[in-house]
N, C-alpha and C positions, 0 to 999 in steps of 0.2 A: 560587495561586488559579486557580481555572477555570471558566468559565462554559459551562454546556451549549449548545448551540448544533442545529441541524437544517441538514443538510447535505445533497446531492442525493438527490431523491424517497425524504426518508426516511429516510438512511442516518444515524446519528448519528455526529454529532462534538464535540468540547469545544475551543473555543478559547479560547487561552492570552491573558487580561487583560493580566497582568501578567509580564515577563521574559521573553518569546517568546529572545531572544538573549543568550546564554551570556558569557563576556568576552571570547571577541576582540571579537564583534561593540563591546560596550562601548570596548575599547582603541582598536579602527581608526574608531569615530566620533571619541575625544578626539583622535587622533593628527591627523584628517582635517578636523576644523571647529573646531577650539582652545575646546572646551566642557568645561564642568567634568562630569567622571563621577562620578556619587554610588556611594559603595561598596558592597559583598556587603549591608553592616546594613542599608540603607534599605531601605523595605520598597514606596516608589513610586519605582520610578528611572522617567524619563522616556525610554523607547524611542526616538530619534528615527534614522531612516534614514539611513546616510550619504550623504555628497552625490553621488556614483557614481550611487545607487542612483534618487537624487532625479530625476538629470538623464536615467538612462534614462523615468524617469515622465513628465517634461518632454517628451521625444522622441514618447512615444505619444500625452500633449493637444496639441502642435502638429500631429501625422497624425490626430488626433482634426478638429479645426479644418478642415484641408483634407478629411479627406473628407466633412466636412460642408457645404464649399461642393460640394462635385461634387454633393451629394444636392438641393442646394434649385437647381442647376441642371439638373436630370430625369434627368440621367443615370444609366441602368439597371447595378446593385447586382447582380453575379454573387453565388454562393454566400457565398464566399470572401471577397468584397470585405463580405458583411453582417455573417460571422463580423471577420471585423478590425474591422469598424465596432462592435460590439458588446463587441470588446474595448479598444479607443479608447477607448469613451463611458465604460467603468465605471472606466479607470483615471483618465482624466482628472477624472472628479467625485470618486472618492476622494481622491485629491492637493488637489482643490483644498479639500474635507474638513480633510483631513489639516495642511494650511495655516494655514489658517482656528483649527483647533484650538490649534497649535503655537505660534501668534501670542499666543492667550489667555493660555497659561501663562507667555509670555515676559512680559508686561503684569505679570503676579502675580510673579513675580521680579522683575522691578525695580519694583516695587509696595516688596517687602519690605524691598528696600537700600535706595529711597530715603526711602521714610516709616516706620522700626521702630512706630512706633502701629499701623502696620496692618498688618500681621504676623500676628497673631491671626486676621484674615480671612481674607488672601488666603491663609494657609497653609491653611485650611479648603476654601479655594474647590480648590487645586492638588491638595489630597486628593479632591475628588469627580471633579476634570475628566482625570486622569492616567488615571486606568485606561482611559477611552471614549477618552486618547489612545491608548494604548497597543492599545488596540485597532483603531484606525484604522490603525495603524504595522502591527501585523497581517496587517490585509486587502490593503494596498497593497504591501506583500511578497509576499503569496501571488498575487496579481495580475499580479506581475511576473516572477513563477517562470513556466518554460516550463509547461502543461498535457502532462499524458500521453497521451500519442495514443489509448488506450485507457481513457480514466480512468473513463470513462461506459457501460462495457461489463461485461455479468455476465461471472462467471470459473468457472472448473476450478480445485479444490484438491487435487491428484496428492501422493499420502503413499504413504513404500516404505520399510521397514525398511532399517539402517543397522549397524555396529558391536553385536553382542551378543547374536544368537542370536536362541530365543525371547524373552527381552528385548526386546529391538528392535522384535519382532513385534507385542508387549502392547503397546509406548508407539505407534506407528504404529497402532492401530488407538485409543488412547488419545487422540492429536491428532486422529483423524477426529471421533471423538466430542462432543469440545470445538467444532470447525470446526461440527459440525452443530448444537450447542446453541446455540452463536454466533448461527446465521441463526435458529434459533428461536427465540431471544429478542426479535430484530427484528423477526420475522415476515416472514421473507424464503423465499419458495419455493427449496427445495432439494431435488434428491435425490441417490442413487447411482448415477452411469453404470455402473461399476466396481467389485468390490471379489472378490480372492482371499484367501479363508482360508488360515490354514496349516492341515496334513493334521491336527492333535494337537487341533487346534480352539484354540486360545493366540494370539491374536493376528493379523495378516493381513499377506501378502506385497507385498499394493498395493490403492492404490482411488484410485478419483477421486468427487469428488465436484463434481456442478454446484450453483452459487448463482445462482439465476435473478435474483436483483433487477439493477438496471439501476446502477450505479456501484460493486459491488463489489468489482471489482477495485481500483480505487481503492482502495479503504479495506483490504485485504487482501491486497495486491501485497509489503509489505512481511513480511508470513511467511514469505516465500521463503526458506530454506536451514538449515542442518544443526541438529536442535534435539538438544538430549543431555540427560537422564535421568538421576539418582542417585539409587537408591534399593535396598532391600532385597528383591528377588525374591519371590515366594510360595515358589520352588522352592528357595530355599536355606538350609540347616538347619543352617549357624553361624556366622548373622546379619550375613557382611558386605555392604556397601552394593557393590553394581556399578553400573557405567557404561555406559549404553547411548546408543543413536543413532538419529533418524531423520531422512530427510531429505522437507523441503515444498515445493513445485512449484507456484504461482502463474502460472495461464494466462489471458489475456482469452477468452472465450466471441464467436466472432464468427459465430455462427451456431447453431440447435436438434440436437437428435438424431434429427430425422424423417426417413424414408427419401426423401422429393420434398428436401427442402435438402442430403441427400447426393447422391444422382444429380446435383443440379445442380452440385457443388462436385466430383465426381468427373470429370466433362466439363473443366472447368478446365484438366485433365494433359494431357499428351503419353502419346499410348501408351506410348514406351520410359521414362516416367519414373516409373511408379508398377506395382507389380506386387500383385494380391490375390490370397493364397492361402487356400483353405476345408482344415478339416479338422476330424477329430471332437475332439469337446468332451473335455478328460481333468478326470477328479476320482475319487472314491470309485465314483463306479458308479451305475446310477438308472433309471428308465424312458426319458429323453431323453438324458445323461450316454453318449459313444459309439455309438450309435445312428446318429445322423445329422450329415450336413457340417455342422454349425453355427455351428464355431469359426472365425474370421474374422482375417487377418493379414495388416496393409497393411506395403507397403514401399516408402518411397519414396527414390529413387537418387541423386537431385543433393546430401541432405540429410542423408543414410543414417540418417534417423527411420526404427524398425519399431515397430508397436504392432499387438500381438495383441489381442482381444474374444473372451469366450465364457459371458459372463453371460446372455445371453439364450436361447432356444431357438429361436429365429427368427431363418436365416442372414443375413435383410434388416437384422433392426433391429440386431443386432452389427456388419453394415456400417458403418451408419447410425452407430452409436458410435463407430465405429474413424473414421470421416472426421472428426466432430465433435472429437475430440483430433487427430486431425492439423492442423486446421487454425490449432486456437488453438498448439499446438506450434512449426509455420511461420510464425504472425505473430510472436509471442514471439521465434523466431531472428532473424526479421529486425530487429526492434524494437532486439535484443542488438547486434547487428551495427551499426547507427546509431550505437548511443550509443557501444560501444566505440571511434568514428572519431575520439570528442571527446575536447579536450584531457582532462578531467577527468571520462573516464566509470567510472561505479561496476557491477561485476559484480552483478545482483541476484540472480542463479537459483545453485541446489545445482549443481556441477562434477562433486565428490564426497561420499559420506558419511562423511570422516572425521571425528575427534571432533575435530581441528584447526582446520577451517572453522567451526567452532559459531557462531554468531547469538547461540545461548539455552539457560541451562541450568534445569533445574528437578531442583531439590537438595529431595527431599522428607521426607530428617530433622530439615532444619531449616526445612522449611516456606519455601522462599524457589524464587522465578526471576528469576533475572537476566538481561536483555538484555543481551549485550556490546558492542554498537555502542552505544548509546545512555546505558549505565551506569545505566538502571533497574529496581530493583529492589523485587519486593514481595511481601511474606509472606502470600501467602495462596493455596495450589497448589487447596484444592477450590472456591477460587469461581472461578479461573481457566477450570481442566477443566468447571467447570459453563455455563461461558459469561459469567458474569455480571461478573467482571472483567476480561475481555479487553481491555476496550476501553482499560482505565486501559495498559496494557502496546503498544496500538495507538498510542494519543497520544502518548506519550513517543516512539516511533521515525518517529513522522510528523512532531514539532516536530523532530527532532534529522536528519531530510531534508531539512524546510525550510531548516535551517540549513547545513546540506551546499550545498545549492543557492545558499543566500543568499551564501556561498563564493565559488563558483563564478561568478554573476553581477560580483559585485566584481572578482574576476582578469579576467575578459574583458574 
């Protein structure tokens, strides 16, 4: 079951009612608080946190507490200290939520052992008040998960053909397609920084595309890396199904493509660390196409990022682009670089494009894609491509992060 839900300015999400947490989660509560686990059949098992998870909650309403004496003693709230306060207060009232709720159902269970007449009730009652637990059990987990440093910031969706020719070319300009119907459906400003055709017209070499809404990355971070293809070519004329590849590139947007917000992000460098070279535009040919420097290629040396531009005709605003990927490029490495330090950090970005690394297949004889992290699967490739069921394929790999995470919290 899933209940739709609105998530930052906009952005849709569906939270999970019912079963947010897979079976370990289930086995390491019974193992951890000696509670009876209701099995796969039932259909309202009772989510409750385990106590690990409770006592980090605990830690944040008693920092809640104290810094709510420093505030009713005047003392002035730096940035920092308002953000922590702000996360204090929401985890502490959820918990104590969450409590409150946990308590009721406990009442209706030994409600049931001790008086069977009333059984008929209280099992009525535990069927309506499970699921608003279970949703509480929810929020109080996502609460506790670290926030993405970038979670609230628009992104770049970088797609480059992969394993399989012009194939590859088709399905990469195929996922851009999808990515843009995506934010059209939301109604989210997007457009193309970027985008190289192949010479044959079949397909394209690269593109990026910006999603100007303000949390997309969040919600889209998780596309990142090798998506592979099955299907039957137009070009092939004894019918077998090939495999192709491309690979998706999930950047935070931390700044426009204006040429005043590049000059000011270009000043940033050290001289000997950034090198731009101009040069003419190559393609078929044209009135502006070779003519003039307009082709634009930054390089920068600590990080050995290059990224050429020359979609534009205007040697400023190809700057202007070439900065605006670099810079989401360099937060992303560094971002990489953090979490790689932790005990349990997870690679999220394409390495390579082999079909080894795949994420996600989309098998279109039989009408199916299947995420492989996540193991969800679902039949239906033109509502996906069209936008309209992405999202069902988004939630499955964001509930199966949380759980990743929710992991990861417990070991530490």
């Amino acid at each position: 079951m899933l209940v739709r839900g609105c998530g930052l300015r906009g952005i849709p999400t569906k939270l999970p009612a019912i079963r947010l947490l897979p079976r370990w989660y289930k086995r390491f509560y019974s193992e951890n608080n000696n509670s009876t686990v209701l099995s796969d059949d039932d259909t309202l098992h009772k989510n409750e946190l385990p106590l690990v998870l409770i006592k980090k909650a605990e830690e944040y309403s008693k920092e809640f507490i104290d810094l709510e004496k420093r505030l009713t003693k005047g003392e002035n709230f730096n940035v920092d200290d308002q953000k922590r306060f702000a996360k204090c207060s929401s985890v502490a009232e959820t918990l104590k939520t969450y409590e409150e709720s946990l308590s009721e159902l406990r009442e209706l269970e030994e409600m049931i052992n001790m008086d069977p007449s009333l059984k008929d009730d209280a099992a009525k009652e535990i069927a309506i008040k499970t699921p608003r637990f279970n949703e509480l059990s929810s929020s109080l987990l996502g609460k506790l998960l670290p926030v993405h440093p970038f979670a609230d910031k628009p992104c770049l969706v970088e797609l480059r053909p992969g394993v399989g020719g012009i194939e590859a070319m088709i399905f990469a300009q195929d996922l851009a397609s999808m990515y843009m119907n995506y934010a059209h459906i939301h109604r989210w400003k997007h457009h193309i920084i970027s985008q190289q055709v192949n010479e044959s017209g079949s397909g394209i070499l690269s593109a990026v595309i910006s999603i100007d809404q303000p949390g997309a990355y969040d919600r889209l971070r998780l596309e990142a890396g090798v998506h592979r293809v099955q299907r039957i070519p137009a070009t092939e004329t004894k019918g077998r199904t090939h495999t192709s590849t491309a690979a998706v590139v999930v950047l935070p947007q931390l700044g426009d493509d204006s040429e005043k917000t590049a000059d000011a992000y270009e000043r940033t460098f050290k001289p000997d660390e950034i090198r731009i070279d101009f040069k003419r535009a190559s393609g078929k040919g044209g009135q502006h196409v070779n003519t003039t420097d307009s082709a634009v290629r930054l390089t920068h040396f600590p990080s050995g990022i290059v990224i050429s531009m020359q979609d534009e005709r205007s040697q400023h605003k190809n700057k202007a682009k070439a900065f605006t990927l670099l810079r989401a490029r360099l937060a992303e490495k560094e971002q990489q670089e953090k979490e790689a330090a932790g005990i349990a950090a997870r690679k999220e970005q394409v390495n390579s494009t082999d079909r080894s690394d795949k994420i996600r297949t989309y098998n279109y004889p039989q009408n199916r894609i299947t995420d492989h992290r996540c193991g969800f699967t679902i039949h239906d490739i033109p509502g996906v491509m069209a936008g309209d069921k992405l999202d069902d394929i988004i939630d499955a790999t964001r509930t199966y992060d949380t759980e990743q995470k929710a992991k990861n919290l417990i070991v530490d």
